[in-house]
C-alpha angles and dihedrals in degrees: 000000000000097000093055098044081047091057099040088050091063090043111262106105106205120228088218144340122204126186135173124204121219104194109192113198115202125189121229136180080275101047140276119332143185104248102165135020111194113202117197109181127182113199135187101194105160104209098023122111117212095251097056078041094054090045089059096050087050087057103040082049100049093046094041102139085214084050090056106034089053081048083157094059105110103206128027107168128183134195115198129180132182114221111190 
């Protein structure tokens, strides 16, 4: 939802955005803990370019309120593509 307020904000209204989350839990001498998020989002946006795409995705990232509420996770990743 973010990604695609953040793209209509700046004017290109996406058909669709599709993401997937892949949570890894990993076990340490506290207990168990989230140590990658994976985000795989598929995204139909007409009149955008990848890079201004991909700008979008950064920021939505960056500002993520899971992203920065799991400040101690060490890897979120995430894979975008644009399909038009």
């Amino acid at each position: 939802m973010a990604l695609a307020n953040s793209l209509a904000s700046a004017g290109f209204t996406p058909t669709s955005v599709k993401t997937k989350a892949d949570v890894h839990l990993n076990k340490d001498d506290k207990g168990f803990m989230i140590n990658l998020i994976e985000l795989t989002v598929d995204a139909v946006v007409p009149k955008v370019d990848n890079a201004t795409f991909q700008q979008h995705v950064e920021k939505t990232k960056t500002g993520c309120i899971i992203s920065r509420a799991l400040g101690a996770i060490p890897t979120m990743n995430v894979k975008a593509t644009l399909k038009n």
